[in-house]
C-alpha positions as CSV (number, residue, x, y, z in Angstrom):
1,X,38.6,2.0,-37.1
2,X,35.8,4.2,-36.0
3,X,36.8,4.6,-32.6
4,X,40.1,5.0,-33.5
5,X,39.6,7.7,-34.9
6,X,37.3,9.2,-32.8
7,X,40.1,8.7,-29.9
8,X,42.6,10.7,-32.2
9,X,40.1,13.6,-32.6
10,X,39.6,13.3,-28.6
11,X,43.4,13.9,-28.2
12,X,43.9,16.8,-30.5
13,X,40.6,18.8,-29.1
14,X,42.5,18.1,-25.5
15,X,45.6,19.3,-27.0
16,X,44.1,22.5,-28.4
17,X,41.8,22.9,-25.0
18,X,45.3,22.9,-23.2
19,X,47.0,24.9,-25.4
20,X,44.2,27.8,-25.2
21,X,44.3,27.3,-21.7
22,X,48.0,28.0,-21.5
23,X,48.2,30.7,-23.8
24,X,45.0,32.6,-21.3
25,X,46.8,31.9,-18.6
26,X,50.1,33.4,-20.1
27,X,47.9,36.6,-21.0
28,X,46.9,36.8,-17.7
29,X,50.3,36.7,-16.3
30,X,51.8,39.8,-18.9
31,X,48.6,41.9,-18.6
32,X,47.8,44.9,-16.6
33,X,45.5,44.6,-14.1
34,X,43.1,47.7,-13.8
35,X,41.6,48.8,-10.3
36,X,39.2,51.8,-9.8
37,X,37.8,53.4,-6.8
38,X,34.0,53.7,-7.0
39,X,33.9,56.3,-3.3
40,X,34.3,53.8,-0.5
41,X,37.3,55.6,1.0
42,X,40.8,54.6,-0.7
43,X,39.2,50.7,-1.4
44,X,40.2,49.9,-5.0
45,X,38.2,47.0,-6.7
46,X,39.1,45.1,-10.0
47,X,37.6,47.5,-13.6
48,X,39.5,44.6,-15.7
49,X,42.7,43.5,-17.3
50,X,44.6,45.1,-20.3
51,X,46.8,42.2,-22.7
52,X,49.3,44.0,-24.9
53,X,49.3,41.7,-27.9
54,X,52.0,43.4,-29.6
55,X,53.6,46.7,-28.7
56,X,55.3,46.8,-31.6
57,X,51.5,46.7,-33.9
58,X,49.9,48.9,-30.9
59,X,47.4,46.0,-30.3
60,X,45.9,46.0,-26.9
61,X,42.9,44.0,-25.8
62,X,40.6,45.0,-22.9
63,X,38.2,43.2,-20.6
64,X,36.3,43.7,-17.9
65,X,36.5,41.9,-14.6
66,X,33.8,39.2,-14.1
67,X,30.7,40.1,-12.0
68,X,30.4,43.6,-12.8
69,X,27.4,45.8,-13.3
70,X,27.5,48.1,-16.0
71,X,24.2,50.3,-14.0
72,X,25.5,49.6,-10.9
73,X,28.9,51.1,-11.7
74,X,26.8,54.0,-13.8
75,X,24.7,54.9,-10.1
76,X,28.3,54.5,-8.0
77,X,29.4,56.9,-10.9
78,X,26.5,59.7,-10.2
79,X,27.5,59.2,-6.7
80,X,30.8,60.8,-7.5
81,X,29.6,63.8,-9.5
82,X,27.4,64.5,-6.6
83,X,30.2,64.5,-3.9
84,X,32.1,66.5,-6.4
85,X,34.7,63.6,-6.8
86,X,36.8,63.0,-8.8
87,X,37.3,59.0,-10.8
88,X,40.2,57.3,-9.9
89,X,42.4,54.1,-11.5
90,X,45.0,52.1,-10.1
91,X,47.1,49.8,-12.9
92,X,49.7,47.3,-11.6
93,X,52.5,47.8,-14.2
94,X,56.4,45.6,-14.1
95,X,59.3,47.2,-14.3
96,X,62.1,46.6,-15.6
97,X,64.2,47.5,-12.1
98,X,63.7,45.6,-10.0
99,X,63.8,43.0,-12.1
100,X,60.0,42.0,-12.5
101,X,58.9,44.1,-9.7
102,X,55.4,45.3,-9.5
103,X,54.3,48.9,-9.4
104,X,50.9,51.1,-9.1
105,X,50.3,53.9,-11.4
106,X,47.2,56.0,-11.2
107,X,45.4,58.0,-13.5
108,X,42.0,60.2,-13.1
109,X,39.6,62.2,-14.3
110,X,36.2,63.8,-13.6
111,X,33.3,61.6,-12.8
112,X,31.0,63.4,-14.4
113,X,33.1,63.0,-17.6
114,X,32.3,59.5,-17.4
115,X,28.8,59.8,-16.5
116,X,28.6,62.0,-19.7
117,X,30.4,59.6,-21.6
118,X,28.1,56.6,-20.7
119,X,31.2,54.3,-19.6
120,X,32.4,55.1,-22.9
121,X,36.4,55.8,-22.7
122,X,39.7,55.3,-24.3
123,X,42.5,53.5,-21.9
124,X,46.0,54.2,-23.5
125,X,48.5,51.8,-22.3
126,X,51.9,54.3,-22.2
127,X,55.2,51.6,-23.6
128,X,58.4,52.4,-23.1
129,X,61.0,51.4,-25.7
130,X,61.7,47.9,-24.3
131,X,58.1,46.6,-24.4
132,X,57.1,47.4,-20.9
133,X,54.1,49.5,-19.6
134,X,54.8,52.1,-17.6
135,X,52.0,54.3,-17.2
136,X,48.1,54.3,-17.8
137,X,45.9,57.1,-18.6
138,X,42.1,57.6,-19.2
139,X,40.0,59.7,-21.3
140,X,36.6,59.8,-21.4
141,X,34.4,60.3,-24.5
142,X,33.5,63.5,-23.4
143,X,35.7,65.6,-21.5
144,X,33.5,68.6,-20.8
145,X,30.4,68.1,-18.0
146,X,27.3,69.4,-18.4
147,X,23.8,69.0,-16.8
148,X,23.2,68.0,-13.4
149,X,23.3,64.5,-12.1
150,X,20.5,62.2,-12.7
151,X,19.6,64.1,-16.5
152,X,22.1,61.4,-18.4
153,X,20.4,57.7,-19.2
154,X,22.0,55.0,-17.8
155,X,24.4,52.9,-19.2
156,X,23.6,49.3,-19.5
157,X,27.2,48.1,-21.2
158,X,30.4,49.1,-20.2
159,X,32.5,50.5,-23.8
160,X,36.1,50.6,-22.9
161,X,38.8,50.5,-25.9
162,X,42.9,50.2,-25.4
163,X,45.1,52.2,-27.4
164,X,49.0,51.5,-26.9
165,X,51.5,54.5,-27.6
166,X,55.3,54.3,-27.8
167,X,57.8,57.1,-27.1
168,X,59.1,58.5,-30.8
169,X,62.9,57.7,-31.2
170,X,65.1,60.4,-31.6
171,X,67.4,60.7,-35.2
172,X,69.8,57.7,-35.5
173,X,73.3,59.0,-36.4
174,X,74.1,58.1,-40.1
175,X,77.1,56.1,-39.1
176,X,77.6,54.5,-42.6
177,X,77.7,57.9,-44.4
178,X,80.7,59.1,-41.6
179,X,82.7,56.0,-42.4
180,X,82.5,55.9,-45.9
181,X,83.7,59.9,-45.6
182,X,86.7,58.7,-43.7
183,X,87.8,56.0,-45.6
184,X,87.5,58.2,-48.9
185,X,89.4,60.8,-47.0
186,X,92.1,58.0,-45.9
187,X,92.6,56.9,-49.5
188,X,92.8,60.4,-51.1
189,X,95.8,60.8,-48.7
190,X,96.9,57.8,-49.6
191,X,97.2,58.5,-53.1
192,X,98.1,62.1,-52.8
193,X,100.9,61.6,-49.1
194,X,101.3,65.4,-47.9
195,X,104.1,67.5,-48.9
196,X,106.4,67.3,-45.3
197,X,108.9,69.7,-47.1
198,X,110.3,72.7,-45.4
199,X,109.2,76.0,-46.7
200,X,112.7,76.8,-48.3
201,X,113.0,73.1,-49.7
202,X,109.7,74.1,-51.6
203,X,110.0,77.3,-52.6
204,X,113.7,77.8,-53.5
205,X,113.4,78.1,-57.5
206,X,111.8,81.5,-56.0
207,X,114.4,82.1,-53.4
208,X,117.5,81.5,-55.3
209,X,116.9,84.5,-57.9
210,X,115.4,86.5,-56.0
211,X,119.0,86.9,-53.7
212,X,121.1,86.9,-57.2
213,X,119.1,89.9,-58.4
214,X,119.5,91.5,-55.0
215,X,123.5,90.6,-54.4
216,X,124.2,91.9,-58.5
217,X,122.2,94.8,-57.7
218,X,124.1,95.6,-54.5
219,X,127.3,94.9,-56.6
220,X,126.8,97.2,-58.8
221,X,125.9,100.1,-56.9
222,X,129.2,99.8,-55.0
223,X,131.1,100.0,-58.1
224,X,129.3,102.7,-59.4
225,X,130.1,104.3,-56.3
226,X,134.0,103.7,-56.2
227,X,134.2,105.4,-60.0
228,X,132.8,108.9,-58.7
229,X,134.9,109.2,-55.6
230,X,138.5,108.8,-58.1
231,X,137.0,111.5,-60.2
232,X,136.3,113.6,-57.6
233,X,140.0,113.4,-56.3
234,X,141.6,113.8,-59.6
235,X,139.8,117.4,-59.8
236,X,141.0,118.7,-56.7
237,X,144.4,118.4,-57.7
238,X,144.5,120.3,-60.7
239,X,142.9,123.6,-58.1
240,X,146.5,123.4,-56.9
């Protein structure tokens, strides 16, 4: 019974091993690998890997890549600032087109920010609407450089933090408002259907008197007007 049991527990603890393993190597596959160019030339070597946990939380996790040196970085750092260089990293990023198709973005800044900064910075991991990372950018702890080379203590830890950010969405049309305001519209018409009269069809109760008061007034000036002319004539005769 005992080593029953024991052999159960075995196989779960090699089920959870493999599933950790899995899920790192999964993490591995989706993040963004980091590169930075310490001042050989244009050789980039690995900083470390970014995994976005969830772009829609802003969670990002950062490591560094095994078998760094904090110090040594720190002195290859001071190295810049002296040759008046300028800090440099390369991210591998996928794209959405091609479909998963690798691409290098780059971001910068001054060296002697760094150095400042003690290897303290802020990676923000730029997102685009569908999930993806499309650009990197880096800002030191302390943007402004002061002192000469050699005057900052060394850093003995590397203190990196990744931020994600989204691009804001624009006002979504209020689609549901707009229908409801036609269908109200169609069912007002329906209830009250539009007048397709002509204008005299309409309007005639007005029409009608109005020419009756116009052909009895016309009547009776030309009567009024036949009665003086008779009179007239009758006059003339009795002259002769």
């Amino acid at each position: 019974m005992l080593l029953s049991t024991c052999r159960l527990v075995a196989v779960l603890a090699l089920f959870v091993v493999l599933g950790a393993a899995k899920k790192s190597a999964r993490d591995l596959e989706n993040a963004v690998h980091l590169e930075h160019n310490l001042g050989n030339g244009f050789e980039f070597i690995p900083k470390g890997y970014a995994v976005v946990k969830s772009a829609r939380g802003k969670s990002a996790v950062y490591s560094a890549a095994p078998g760094q040196s904090a110090s040594d970085v720190f002195n290859r750092l001071e190295e810049l600032v002296e040759a008046k260089r300028d800090y440099v990293v390369r991210a591998s990023v996928r794209l959405g087109w091609p479909v998963n198709s690798s691409h290098s973005v780059f971001s910068f800044t001054q060296a002697c920010s760094l150095v400042q900064s003690r290897l303290s910075e802020q990676l923000t991991l730029h997102v685009s609407a569908e999930g993806d990372v499309v650009s990197v950018s880096i800002r030191p702890q302390h943007i402004m450089c002061s002192g000469a080379p050699g005057q900052v203590t060394a850093a003995t830890s590397f203190n990196t933090s990744c931020a994600l950010t989204q691009p804001a969405t624009g006002p979504v049309p209020d689609t549901t408002s707009y229908i409801q305001k036609v269908q109200r519209e169609e069912e007002q018409r329906q209830r009250n259907p539009p007048d397709n009269r002509s204008f005299i069809q309409k309007y005639w109760m007005y029409i009608v008197p109005f020419l009756l008061f116009i052909m009895l007034s016309s009547g009776g000036q030309e009567g009024g007007g036949r009665q003086g002319g008779g009179g007239g004539g009758g006059g003339g005769g009795g002259r002769e």
